[in-house]
C-alpha positions as CSV (number, residue, x, y, z in Angstrom):
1,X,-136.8,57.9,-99.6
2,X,-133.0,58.5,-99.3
3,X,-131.4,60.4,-102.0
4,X,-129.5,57.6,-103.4
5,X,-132.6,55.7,-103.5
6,X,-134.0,58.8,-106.1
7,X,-131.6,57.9,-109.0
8,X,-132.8,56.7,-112.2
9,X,-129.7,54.9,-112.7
10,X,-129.2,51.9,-110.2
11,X,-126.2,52.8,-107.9
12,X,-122.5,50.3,-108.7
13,X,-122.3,50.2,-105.4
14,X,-124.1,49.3,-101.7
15,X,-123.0,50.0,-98.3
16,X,-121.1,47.8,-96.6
17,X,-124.0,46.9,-94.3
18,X,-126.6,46.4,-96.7
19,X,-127.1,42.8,-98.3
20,X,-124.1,41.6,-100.4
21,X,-124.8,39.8,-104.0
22,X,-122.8,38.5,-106.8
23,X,-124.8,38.3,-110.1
24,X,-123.1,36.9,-113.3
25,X,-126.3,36.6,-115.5
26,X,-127.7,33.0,-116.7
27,X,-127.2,32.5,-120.5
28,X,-130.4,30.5,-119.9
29,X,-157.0,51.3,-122.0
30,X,-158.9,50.3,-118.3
31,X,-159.6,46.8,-119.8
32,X,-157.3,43.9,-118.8
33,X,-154.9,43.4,-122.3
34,X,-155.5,40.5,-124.4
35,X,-152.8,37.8,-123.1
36,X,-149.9,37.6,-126.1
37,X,-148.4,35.0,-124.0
38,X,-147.4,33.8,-120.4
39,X,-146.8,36.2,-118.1
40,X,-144.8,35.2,-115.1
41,X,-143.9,36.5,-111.3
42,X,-141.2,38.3,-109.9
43,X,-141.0,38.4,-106.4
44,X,-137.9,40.3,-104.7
45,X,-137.2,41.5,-100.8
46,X,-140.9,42.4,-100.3
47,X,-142.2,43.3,-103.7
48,X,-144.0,41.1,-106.2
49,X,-145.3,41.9,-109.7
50,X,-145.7,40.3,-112.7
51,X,-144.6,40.6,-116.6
52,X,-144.5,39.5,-119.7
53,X,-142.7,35.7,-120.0
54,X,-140.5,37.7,-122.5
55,X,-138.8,39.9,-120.1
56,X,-135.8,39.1,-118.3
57,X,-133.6,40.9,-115.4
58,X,-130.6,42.2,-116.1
59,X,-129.6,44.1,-113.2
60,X,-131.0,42.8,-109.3
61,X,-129.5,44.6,-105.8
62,X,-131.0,44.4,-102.5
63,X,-133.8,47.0,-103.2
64,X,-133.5,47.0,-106.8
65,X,-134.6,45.4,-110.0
66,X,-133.9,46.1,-114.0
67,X,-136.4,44.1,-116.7
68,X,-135.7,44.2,-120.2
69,X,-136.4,42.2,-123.5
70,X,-134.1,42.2,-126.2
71,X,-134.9,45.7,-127.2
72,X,-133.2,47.3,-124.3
73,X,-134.4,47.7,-120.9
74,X,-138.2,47.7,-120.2
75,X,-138.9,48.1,-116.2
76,X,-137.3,49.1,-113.7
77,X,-137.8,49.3,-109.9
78,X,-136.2,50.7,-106.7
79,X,-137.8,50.7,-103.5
80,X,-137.4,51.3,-99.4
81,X,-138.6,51.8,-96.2
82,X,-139.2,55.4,-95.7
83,X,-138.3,57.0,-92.3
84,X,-140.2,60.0,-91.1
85,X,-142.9,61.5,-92.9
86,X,-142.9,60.9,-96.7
87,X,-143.5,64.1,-99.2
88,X,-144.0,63.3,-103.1
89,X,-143.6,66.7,-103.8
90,X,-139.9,67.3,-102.3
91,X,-139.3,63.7,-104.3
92,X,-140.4,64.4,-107.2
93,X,-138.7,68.0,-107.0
94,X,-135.3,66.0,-106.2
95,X,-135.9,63.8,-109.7
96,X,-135.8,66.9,-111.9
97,X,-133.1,69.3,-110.1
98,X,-131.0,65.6,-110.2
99,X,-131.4,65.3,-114.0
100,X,-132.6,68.3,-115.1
101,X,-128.6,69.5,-114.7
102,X,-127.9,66.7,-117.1
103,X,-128.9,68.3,-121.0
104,X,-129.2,64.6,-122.3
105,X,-132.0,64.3,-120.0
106,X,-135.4,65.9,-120.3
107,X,-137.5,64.7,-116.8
108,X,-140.8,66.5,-115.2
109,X,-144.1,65.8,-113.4
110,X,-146.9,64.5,-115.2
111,X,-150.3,63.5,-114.4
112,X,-151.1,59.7,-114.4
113,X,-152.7,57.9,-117.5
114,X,-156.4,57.3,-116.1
115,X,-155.8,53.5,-116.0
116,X,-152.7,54.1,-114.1
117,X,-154.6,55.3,-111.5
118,X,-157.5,52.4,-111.8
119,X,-154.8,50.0,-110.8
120,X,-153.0,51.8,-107.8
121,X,-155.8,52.7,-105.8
122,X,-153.5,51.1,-102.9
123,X,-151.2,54.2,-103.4
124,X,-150.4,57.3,-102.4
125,X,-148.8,58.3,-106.2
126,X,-147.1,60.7,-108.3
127,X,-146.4,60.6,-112.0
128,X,-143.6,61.6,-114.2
129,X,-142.0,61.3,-117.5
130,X,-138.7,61.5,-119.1
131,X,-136.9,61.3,-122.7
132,X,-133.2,61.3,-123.7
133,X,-132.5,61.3,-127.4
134,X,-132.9,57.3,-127.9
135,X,-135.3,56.4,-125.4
136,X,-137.8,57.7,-123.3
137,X,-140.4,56.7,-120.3
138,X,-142.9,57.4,-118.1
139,X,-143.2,56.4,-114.0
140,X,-144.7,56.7,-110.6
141,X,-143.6,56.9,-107.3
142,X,-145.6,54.7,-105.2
143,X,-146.2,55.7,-101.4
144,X,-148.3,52.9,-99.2
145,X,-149.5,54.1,-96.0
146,X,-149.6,50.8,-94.9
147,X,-146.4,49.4,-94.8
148,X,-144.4,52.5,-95.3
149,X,-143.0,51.7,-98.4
150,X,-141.8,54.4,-101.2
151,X,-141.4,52.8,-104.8
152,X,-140.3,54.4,-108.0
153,X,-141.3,52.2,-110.9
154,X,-140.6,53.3,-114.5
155,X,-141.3,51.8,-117.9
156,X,-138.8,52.7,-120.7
157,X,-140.5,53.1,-124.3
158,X,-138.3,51.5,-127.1
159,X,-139.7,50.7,-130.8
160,X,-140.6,47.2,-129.8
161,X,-144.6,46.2,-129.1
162,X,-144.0,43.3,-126.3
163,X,-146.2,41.1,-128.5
164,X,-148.0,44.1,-130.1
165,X,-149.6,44.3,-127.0
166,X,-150.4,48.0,-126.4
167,X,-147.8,49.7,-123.9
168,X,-150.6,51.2,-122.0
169,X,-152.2,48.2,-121.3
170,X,-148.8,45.8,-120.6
171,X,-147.9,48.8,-118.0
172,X,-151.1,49.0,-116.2
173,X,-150.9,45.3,-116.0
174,X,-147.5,44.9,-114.3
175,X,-148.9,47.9,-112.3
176,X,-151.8,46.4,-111.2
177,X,-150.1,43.0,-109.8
178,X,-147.9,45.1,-108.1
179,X,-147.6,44.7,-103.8
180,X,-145.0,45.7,-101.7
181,X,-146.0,43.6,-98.4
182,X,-148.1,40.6,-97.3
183,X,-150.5,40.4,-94.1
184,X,-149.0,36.6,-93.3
185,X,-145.4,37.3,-92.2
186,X,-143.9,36.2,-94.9
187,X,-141.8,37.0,-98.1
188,X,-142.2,35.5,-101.7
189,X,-138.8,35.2,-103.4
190,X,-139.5,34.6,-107.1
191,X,-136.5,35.3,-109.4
192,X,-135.2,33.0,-112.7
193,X,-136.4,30.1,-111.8
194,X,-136.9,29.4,-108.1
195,X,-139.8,30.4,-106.0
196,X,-139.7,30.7,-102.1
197,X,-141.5,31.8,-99.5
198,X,-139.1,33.0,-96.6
199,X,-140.3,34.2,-92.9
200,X,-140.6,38.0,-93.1
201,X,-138.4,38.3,-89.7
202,X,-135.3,36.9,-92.0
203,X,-133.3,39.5,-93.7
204,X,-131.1,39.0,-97.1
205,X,-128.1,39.0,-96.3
206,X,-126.3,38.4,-99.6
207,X,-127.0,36.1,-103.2
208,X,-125.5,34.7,-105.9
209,X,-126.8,34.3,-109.0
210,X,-123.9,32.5,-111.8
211,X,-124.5,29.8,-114.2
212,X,-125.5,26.4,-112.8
213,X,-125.5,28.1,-109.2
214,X,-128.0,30.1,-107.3
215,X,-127.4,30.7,-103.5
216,X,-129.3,33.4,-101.0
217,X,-129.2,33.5,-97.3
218,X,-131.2,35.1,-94.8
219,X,-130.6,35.9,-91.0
220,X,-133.1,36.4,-88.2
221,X,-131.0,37.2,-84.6
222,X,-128.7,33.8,-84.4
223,X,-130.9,32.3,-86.8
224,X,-130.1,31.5,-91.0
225,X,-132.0,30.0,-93.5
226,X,-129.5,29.7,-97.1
227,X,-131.4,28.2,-100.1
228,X,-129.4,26.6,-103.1
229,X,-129.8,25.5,-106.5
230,X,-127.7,23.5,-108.7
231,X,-128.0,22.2,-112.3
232,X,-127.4,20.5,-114.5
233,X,-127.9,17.8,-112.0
234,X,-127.4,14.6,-114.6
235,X,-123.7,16.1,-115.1
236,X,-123.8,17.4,-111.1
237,X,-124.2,13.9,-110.1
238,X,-122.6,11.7,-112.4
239,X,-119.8,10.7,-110.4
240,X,-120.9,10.1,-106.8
241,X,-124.0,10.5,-105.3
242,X,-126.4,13.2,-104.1
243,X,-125.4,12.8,-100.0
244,X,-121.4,12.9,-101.5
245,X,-122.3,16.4,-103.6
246,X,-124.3,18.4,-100.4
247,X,-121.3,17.2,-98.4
248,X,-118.8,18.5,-100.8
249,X,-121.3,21.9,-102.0
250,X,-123.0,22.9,-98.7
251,X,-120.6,24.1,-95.3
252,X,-122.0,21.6,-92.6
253,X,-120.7,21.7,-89.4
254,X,-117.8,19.5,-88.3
255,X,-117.6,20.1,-84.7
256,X,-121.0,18.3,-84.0
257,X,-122.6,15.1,-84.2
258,X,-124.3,14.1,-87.3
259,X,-127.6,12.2,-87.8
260,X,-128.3,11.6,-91.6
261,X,-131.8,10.9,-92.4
262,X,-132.4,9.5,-96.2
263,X,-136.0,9.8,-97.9
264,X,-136.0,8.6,-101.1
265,X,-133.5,8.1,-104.0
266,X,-133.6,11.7,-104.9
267,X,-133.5,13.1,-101.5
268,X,-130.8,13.3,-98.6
269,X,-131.1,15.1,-95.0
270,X,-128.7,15.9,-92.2
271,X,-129.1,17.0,-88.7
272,X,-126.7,18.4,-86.7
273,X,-126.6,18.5,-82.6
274,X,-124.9,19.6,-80.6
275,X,-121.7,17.7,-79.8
276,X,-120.1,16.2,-76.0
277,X,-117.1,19.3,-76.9
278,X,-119.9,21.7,-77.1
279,X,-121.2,21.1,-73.4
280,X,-120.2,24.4,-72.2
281,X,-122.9,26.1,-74.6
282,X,-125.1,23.6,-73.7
283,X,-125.0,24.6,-70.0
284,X,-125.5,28.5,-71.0
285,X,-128.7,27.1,-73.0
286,X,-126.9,28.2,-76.3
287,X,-127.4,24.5,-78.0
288,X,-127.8,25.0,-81.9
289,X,-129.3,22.6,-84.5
290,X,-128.7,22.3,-87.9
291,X,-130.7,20.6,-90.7
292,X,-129.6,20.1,-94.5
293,X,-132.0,18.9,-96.9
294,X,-131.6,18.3,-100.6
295,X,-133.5,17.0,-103.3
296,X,-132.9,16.3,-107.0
297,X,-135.6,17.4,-109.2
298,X,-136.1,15.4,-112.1
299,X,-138.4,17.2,-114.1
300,X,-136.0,20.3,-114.3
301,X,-132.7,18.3,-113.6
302,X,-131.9,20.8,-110.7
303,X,-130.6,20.1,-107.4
304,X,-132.2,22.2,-104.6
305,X,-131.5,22.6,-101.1
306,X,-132.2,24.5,-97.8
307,X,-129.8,25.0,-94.8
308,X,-131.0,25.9,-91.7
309,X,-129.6,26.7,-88.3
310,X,-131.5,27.8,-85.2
311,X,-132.2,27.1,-81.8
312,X,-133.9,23.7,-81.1
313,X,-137.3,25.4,-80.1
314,X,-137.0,27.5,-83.3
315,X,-135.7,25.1,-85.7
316,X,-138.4,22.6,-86.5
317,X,-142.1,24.4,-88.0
318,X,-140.2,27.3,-89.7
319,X,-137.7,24.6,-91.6
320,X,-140.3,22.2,-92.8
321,X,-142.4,25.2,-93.8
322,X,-139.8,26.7,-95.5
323,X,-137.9,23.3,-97.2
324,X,-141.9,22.6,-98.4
325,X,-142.8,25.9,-100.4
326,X,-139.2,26.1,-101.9
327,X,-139.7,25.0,-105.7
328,X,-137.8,25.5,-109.2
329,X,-139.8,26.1,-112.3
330,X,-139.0,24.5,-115.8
């Protein structure tokens, strides 16, 4: 795991090739713990957990996730693909000399809690724990031998219960849900309120999360999947109608022919080939296609949609797969 990647504190800033996101916040013991409540899933660039319904991010990057309830911050996670062989001991000895410097910060080794250790059996893991004078926490760094994945996960400790459920148990449960890869190619995306399930092969390439907008896109070689969602879609669509919004929202290609296919009242589709002006591509076998489809989801009053742009062979299992396991929850 790269040194930035060791930090407790999430880094302010990426490098310039990583994924790119804009996030302005939405206003919207070894036996299992007695459920308090719904839990829900998180699923994020290759890891999925789950947690307490009560838990919210506040802080998301490519490789990097912050939960907290109204108490402060509760989980966090940071995670990559490690290069090389993998040592827990030189990690763990980074943590301390890092913030040991820092007096506020009091951070050392520490043997797993027995149930811990019942629910990573997956693992290759190290424990710590750490206090500062107003809160304090406990961790593990998570090595999987499969998939080469290193994971630091860390629970802070506040004066709040989570549903008087005891913090042993709520952490070995969110420990216990937790997996960093899949054996079917594919990648669950699970934040707020949409779910997808995205091709392993496509990369983030950058997200936006603001109020009444959500937008991600992937790329595999020439290939790019973006996903939207919209709301509230009563106010959304008020004035015109749900073809007149995607063609104002979504970039579609002018330069090519379009083929619009309506299905339904509450669902529009485009198809894009490739036009007489683009023959020269066509003769180097470079044709592209591009498909648009958007829906309006009643139930939740959202508008979602999926872009996709590929070559012709490529284009049509991987977009109807994708366009059909892309959901929003109320």
């Amino acid at each position: 795991m790269e040194r930035a990647r060791t930090r407790i504190k999430p880094e302010k800033k990426e490098p310039p090739s990583r994924p790119t996101g804009i996030v302005c916040f939405p206003a919207d013991t070894d036996a299992e713990p007695e459920r308090v409540g719904p839990w829900k899933e998180t699923a994020w660039n290759g890891i999925r957990f789950e947690v307490p319904d009560s838990f919210v991010l506040e802080r998301i990057g490519p490789r990097y996730l912050l939960l907290g309830t109204e108490a402060g911050p509760a989980v966090e996670f940071k995670w990559a693909p490690v290069k090389g062989a993998f040592s827990h001991s030189k990690l763990i000895r980074r943590l301390i000399q890092t913030y040991g410097k820092q007096p506020e910060i009091r951070i050392e080794e520490s043997a797993l809690p027995e149930n811990w250790k019942s629910a990573l059996k997956a693992f290759e893991v190290t424990g710590f724990v750490w206090e500062t004078a107003s809160v304090g926490g406990k961790g593990v760094i998570l090595y999987c031998p499969d998939c080469r994945n290193a994971t630091l996960v860390q629970f802070y400790h506040h004066d709040y219960d989570c549903g008087r459920q005891p913090f042993d148990c709520m952490d070995r449960r969110v420990l216990a849900s937790f997996q960093d890869h899949r054996r079917d190619g594919q990648i669950v995306w699970s934040v707020f309120d949409i779910r997808a399930v995205i091709p392993a092969e496509y990369a983030l390439a950058r997200y936006r999360f603001e109020p009444g907008r959500f937008e991600l896109s992937f790329v595999s070689g020439s290939s790019s999947v973006t996903l939207y969602r919209w709301g509230p879609a009563a106010v959304l669509l008020s004035g015109g109608s749900l073809e007149s919004f995607i063609e104002r929202a979504v970039p579609l290609p002018s330069e090519k022919e379009t083929k619009r296919v309506k299905a339904g009242a509450n669902r529009v589709e485009f198809s894009f080939e490739e036009s007489a002006a683009s023959s020269r591509r066509l003769r180097l076998h470079r044709s592209r296609t591009c498909r648009v489809q958007a829906w309006h989801d009643d139930q939740s009053n959202r508008i979602l949609c999926v872009r996709f742009e590929a070559k012709p062979s490529e284009a049509q299992a991987a977009y109807h797969a994708i366009v059909s396991r892309y959901e929003t929850q109320s």
